[in-house]
N, C-alpha and C positions, 0 to 999 in steps of 0.2 A: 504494500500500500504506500503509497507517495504523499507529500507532505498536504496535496493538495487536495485530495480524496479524502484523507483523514475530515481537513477541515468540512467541507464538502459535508458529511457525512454528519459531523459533531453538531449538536444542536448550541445553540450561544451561551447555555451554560456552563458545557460542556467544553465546548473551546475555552471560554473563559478558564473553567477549572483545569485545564490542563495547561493555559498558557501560565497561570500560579505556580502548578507545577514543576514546569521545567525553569521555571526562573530561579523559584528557591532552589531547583537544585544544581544547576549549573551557578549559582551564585555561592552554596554553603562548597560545595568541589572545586572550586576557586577560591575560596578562603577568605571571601569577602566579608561574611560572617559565618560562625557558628550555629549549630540545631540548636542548642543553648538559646544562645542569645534571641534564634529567631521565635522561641516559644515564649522567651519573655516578653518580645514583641506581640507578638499575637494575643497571650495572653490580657498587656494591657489591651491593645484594642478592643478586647472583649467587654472587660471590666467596664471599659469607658461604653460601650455602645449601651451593655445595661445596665447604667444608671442611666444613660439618655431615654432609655424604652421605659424604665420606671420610671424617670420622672412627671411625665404626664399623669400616671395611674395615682404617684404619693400627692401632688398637687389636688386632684379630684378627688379624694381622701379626705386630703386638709379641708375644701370649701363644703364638705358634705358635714360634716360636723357639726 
């Protein structure tokens, strides 16, 4: 299968999650960073996304009181 059929084939999710992918890995195999490091990355992103997702729910919360 050639690079272009893959995409071709991949639905936009799915390219997307393969072009993540191949970035972290060609980026931790060049030493740009570490698995380490990139889960600490990730991890905050995460953190941060949910308190962003809660915060609308703890605000309607707070005004329902």
């Amino acid at each position: 299968m050639s690079f272009e059929d893959a995409v071709e084939l991949a639905s936009r999710d799915e390219r997307f999650m393969a072009t993540v992918y191949a970035m972290n890995t060609l980026l931790i195999h060049k030493g740009v960073y570490t698995q380490k490091e990139f889960e600490v990355l990730f991890l905050e992103w995460m953190r941060k996304e949910n308190r962003r997702k809660s915060a609308p729910a703890r605000a309607g919360a707070a005004a329902g009181r």
